[in-house]
N, C-alpha and C positions, 0 to 999 in steps of 0.2 A: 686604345680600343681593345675588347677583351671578345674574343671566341667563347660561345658556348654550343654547347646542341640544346635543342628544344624537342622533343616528341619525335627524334629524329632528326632534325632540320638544322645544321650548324648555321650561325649566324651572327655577326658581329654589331656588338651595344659600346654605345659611352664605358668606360671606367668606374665613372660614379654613378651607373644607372641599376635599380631594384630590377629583380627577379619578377616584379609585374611589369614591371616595363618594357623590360626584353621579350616576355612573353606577349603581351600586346603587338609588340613590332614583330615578333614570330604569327601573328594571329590567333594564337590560341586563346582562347576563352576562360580567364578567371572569374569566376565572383568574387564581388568584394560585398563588404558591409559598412564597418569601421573607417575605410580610406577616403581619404577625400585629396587630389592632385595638387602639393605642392603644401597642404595644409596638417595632415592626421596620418600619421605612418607607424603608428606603435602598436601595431596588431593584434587589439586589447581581441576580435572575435575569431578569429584562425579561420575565418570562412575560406581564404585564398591561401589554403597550403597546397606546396605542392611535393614531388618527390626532387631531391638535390642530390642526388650521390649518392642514394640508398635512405637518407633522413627526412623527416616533411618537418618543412619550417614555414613561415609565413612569405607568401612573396612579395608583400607589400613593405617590407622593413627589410628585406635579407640583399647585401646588394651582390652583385654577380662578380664572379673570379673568373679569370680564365681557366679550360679545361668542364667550366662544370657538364655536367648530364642532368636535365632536367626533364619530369616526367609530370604532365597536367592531365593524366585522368584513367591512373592505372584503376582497380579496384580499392588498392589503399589507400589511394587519394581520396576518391571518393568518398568509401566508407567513411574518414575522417574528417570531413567536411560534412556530410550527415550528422556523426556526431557531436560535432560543435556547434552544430543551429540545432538539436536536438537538447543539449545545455542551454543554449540561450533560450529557447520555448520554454522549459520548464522553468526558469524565473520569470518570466514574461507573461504577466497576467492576460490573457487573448480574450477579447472580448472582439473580435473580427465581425461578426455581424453587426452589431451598433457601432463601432469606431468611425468617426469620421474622416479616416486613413486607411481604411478596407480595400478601397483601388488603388491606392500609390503607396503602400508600404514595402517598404522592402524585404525586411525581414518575413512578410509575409509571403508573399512570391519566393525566396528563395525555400522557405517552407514547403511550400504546394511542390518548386521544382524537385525536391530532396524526398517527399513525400512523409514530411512530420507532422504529426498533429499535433494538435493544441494538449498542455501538459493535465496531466489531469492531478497533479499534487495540489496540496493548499496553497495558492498564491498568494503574493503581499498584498496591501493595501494599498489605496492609493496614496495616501499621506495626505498631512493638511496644507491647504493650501486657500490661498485665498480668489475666489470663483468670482468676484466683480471686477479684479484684473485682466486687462484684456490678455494678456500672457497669461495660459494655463498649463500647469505642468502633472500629468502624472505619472510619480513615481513608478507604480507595480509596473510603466510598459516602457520603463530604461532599459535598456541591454548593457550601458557601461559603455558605448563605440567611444564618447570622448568627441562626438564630430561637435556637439555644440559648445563644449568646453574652449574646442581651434579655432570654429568659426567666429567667437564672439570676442578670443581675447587677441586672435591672432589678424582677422580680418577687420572688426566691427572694435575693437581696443575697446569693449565697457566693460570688461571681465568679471559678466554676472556671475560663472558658473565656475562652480571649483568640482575636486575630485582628490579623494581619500581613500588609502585601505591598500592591503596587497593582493592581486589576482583576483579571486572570484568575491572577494569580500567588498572591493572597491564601488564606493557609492560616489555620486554626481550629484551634490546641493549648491544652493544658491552661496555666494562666498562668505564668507565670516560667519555662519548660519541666519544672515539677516533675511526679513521679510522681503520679501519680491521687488515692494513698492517701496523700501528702500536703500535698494543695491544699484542703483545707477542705472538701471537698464532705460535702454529708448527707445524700446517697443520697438523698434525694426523690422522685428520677425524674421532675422536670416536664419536663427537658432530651431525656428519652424520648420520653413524651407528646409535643411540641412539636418532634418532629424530623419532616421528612416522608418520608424515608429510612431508610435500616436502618442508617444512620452512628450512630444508638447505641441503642443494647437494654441488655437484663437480663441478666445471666448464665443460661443455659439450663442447669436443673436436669432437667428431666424425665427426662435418662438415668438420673441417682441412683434417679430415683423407680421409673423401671420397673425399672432394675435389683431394688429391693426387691419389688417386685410379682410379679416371676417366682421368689422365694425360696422354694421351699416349707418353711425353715426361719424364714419372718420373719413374725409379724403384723402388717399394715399399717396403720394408723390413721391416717385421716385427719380434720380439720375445719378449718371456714369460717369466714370472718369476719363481722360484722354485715353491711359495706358490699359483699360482693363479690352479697350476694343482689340488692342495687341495679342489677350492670351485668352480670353472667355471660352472660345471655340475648343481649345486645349481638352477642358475638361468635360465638352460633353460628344467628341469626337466628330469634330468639325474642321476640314481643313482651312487653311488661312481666306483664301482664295471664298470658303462659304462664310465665314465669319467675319461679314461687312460691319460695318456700324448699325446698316438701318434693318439687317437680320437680328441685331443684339440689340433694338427697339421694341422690334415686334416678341423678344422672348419676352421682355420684360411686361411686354401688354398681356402675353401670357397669363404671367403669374397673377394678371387680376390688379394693377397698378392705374389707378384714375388717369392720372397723368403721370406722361414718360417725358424728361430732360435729360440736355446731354450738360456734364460740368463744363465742355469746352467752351460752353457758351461763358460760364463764369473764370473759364483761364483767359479767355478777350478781356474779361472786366480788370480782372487781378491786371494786366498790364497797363491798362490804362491807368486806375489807382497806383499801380508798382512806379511802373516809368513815368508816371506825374514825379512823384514822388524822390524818382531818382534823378529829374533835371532839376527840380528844387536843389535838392540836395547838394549838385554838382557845384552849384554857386553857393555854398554856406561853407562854413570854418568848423563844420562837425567833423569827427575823429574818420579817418579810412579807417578799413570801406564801410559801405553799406551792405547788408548780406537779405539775400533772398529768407522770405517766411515759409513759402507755405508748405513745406513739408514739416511736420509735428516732431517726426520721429529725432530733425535735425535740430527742432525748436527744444525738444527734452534735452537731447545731448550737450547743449551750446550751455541751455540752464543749468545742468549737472555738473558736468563738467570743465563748460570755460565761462563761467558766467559775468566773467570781466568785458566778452563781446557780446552781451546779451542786450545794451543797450543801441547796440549798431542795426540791430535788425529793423526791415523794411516793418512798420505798423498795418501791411495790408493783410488780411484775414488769406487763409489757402481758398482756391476757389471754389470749394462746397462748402467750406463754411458762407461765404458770401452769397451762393445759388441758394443757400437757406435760409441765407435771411433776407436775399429779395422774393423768392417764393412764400414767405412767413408773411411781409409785410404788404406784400402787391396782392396776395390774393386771400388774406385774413378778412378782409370784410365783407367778399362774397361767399366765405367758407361761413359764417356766422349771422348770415342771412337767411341762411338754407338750415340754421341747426347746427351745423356740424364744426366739426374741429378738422386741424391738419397735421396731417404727418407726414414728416419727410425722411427720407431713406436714401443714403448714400450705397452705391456699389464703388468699393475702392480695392485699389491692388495693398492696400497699407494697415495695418495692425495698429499703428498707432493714431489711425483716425479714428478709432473707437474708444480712445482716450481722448482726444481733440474735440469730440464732436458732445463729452460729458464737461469740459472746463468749463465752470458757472460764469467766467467774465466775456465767454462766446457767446453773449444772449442780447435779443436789441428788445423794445417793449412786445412788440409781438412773440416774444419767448426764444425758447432756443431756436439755433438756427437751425441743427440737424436733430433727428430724437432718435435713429437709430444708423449704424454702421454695417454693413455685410459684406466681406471679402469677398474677394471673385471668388474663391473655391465655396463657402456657402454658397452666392449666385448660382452656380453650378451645380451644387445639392438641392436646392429649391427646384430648378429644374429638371433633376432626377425623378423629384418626391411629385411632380404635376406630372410626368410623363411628356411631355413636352419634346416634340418631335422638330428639334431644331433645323435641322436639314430642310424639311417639308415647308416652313416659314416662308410665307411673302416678306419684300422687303418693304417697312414701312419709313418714313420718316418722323426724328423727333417730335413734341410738340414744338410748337411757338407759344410766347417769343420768346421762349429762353431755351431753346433748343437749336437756334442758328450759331453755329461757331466757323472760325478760320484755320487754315492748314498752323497757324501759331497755335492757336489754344490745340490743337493734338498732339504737337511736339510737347506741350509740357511734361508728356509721360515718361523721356528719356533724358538723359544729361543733358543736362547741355541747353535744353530746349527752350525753358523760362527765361535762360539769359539770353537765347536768339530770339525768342519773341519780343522782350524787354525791349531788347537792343534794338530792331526793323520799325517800333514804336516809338522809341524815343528820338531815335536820329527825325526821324518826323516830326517830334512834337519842338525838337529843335530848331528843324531847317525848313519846316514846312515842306519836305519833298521825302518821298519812300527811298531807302538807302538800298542797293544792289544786293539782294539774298546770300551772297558769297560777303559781302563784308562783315556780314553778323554770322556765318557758319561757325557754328561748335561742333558739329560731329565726331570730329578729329576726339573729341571728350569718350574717355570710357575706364570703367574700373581696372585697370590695369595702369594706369600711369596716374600716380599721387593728384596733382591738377594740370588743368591746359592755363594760357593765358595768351592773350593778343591787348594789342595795343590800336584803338581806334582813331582818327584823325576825325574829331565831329566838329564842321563848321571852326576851323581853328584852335580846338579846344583839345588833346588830347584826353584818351579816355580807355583805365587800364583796370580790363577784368580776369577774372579767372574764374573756373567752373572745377568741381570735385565732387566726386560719387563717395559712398562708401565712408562709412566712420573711423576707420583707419587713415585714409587719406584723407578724410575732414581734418583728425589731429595735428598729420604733421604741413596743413597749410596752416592752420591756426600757431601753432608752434612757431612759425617760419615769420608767421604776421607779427607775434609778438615777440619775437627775436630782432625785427628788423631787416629780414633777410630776405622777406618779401613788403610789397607793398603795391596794393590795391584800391580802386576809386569804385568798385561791384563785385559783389563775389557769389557766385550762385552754390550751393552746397542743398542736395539730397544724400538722404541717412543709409538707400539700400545703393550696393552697388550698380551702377549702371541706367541709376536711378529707377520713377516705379515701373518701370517694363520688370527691372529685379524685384520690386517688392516683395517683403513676407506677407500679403495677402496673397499672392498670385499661385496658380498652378503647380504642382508638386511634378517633378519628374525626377527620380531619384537621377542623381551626379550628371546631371546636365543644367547648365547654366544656360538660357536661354533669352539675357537682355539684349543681345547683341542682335540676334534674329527678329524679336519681338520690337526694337527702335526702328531696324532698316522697314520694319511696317508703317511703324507712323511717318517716319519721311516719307515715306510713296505716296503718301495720305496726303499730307503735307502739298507734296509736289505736283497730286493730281488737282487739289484744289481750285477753285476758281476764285479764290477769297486767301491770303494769304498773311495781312498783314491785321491786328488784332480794331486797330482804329477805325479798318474799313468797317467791319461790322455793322449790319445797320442796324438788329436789336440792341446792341449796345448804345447806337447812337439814342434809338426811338428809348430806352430805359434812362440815359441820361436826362432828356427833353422832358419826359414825363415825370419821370418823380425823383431825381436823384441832382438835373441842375447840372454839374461838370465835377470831375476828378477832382478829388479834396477838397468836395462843399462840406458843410456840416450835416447835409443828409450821409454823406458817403462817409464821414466819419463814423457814423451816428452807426450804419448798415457794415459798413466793408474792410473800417480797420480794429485793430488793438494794442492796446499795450502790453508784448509778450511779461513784460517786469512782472506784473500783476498776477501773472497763468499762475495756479495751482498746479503741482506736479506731485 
């Protein structure tokens, strides 16, 4: 243990703990910019210097000796903290009134708090890039922090983003100088999340989207995802507590949406296809395991990078792709009675359904399934730009009939969740009897431990899965599977940590992680249910009866699966 003072305060730290640290645990108040806990400590921005013994060094790299004297907010300090966000504005092309990172920037905020304006020299450009990726990146409003260079190589292991040059000269490009779309990257979006500038965002859909909204030739259809009910409220300042589901029905009728659907309706469906799928399976001499589809961003990663397991995966579509193609197919001939065409509009917590939802082999003859994508934080912009006084909202309910869902299809939004649902379904479609909620729990799952796994006793059969968040810990199960070192009969794998409660579509709050908080939502959800297992369902029953037959007829072929081999990436 090492003694230091802090602003007065002697106090004893770890050995190996930074001069942010100790001061954290003294309470003092640093900014940071550049740091990210446990990830990025090279304190490429000096926002967090402090005074040390008479020298200001960075506190976020400098670790602590005994004896120090530490000073967080003489005049010197200050002043030099001014001046180094003061440096960083002036490379920093501000375009703060259009940015679609105006409220959650950071650099901006520390700006306002320091009192610096926007630079008035000639700024860079934005550089070329290519703008029908959903990944977009501009140059002129890097800072150089290096957080998405850590997050992607150190957390997400696709190591889109390199970094060259010494000190102020050092730029941040895609690696080997390759194009975007073809550097490996799997849309994730943590590199979003984890940026604190508008130096990279989503592609902005929402022009598409109004454009269809002001069609009075087009019916608009929209629906949500499990996870986006978890963080919606976030960005228009809504406590959890007002941010129900049937409050985040009636925003959406807001905006002027014909019809409002919830996707959990179509995560009931995906298990029923999935877990048909996986009791088939259990009896065949196909390769372990089988892995979960419907996260895209995990379907890019597996094809990029391990595409030797790419034939293992589940052929069931993610559940908006499937809500779009039974919404295409069930209500195409009353859309075209009336004149009109349809559009369908996904709200998703994920980046990389806006590439999933463009893949041409996603189409049944009623066309594509989905025609546009919106992140929660666009949903959240839409309802800035309507005025939309969310709070004031009556609580409506989805439509029907693809708008009844079970406390399952809401779990799909956190780790763990698909393979609990999976699981409460197939033990069923085994034994003919619903399996005790505790013997399918994965909660225990969360981006901090590589993967979970349990071992099930189903009707004499053993049955051994495992669940992994995060493309890091994707790798080294994959690694461990094809080592020999592990081995699995289901494996459930999302791209964002913590799955999409983490999504890079979701809510920005600079250096706060907040899947953890955003899952223990959906299990409340879950648990308050009166419907909990995916089969109970009765629009999914009344969808099978009517037009689809049972799990893995040649309708539901036809509608609900695909052959990943095939995706264009």
């Amino acid at each position: 243990m090492v003694k230091l003072t802090i602003d007065g305060k002697t106090i004893e730290v770890k050995d190996n703990a930074t001069i942010l640290g100790a001061c954290k645990q003294a309470g003092a108040d640093i900014p940071t910019l550049c740091w990210m806990k446990g990830l990025n400590d090279i304190g490429s921005c000096r926002v967090c210097v402090v005074d040390c013994d008479g020298e200001l060094v960075p506190s976020c790299n400098t670790n602590v000796r005994e004896g120090m004297v530490i000073k967080t907010g003489t005049p010197r300090v200050v002043a030099a903290r001014k001046a180094n966000i003061e440096t960083l504005m002036e490379s920093h092309r501000g375009e703060c009134s259009s940015c679609v990172r105006q409220e959650t920037c950071a650099l901006r905020a520390l700006a306002s708090d320091f009192n610096v304006g926007e630079s008035a020299y000639c700024l860079p450009e934005k550089g070329i890039w290519d703008e029908d990726f959903p990944l977009i990146r501009d140059a002129s409003k890097c800072i150089k922090c290096m957080r998405c260079v850590a997050e992607c190589s150190k957390v997400q292991y696709c190591s889109v983003w390199e970094h060259s040059g010494p000190g102020p000269h050092m730029n941040v490009f895609v690696k080997d100088g390759l194009a975007i779309d073809a550097a490996g990257c799997a849309l994730c979006g943590q590199c979003i999340t984890h940026c604190p500038t508008g130096a990279l965002t989503a592609r902005d859909d929402t022009g598409k989207v109004m454009k269809a909204l002001l069609d009075p030739e087009v019916i608009t259809v929209v629906q949500v995802a499990p996870a986006v009910r978890a963080a919606w409220g976030e960005g228009v300042g809504l406590t959890r507590e007002q941010a129900t589901p049937k409050r985040m029905a009636s925003a959406l009728r807001a905006l002027g949406f014909d019809k409002v659907f919830d996707t959990d309706f179509a995560a009931d469906l995906t298990i029923m296809e999935e877990g048909s799928e996986f009791v088939e399976f259990l009896s065949s001499d196909k390769p372990r395991p089988m892995f979960t589809s419907c996260c895209p961003g995990w379907v890019r990663f597996v094809k990029l990078h391990y595409p030797q397991f790419v034939p293992q995966l589940s052929s069931a579509k993610s559940p908006h792709q499937m809500e779009g193609a039974v919404i295409k197919n069930t209500m195409k001939a009353q859309a075209e009675e009336e004149g009109k065409s349809l559009f369908v509009v996904s709200v998703m917590p994920c980046v990389a359904k806006k590439y999933e939802c463009d893949v041409p082999q996603l189409s049944t003859e009623a066309g594509r399934d989905v025609d546009a994508v919106l992140t929660v934080r666009e949903f959240d912009r839409m309802l800035h730009m309507f005025r939309v006084d969310c709070a004031a909202l009556e609580e409506t309910d989805f439509d029907n009939p693809l708008g009844l869902s079970t406390g399952a299809g809401t779990i799909f939004g956190r780790t763990g969740g698909v393979m609990e649902a999976a699981l409460r379904s197939a033990v069923f479609l085994i034994t003919g009897q619903n399996p005790d909620f505790s013997a399918c729990d994965t909660t225990e799952s969360t981006p901090e431990k590589p993967w979970i796994s349990k071992e099930l006793d189903v009707a004499g059969t053993k049955v051994n899965i495992a669940v992994a968040s995060g493309l890091g810990n994707t790798a080294k199960l994959l690694d461990a599977l094809e080592a020999g070192e592990a081995h699995f009969d289901f494996v459930e794998i999302m791209a964002c940590p913590g799955g999409c409660v983490g999504g890079g579509g979701q809510p920005i709050e600079f250096n706060k992680e907040l899947a953890l908080e955003r899952a223990a939502n959906l299990n409340a959800l879950d648990e308050a249910d009166t419907l909990r297992y995916s089969h109970e369902n009765p629009d999914v029953q009344k969808l099978y009866a009517d037009w689809v037959g049972k799990p893995l007829s040649h309708v539901s072929h036809e509608w609900l699966h695909t052959d990943q081999t095939t995706w264009d990436i």
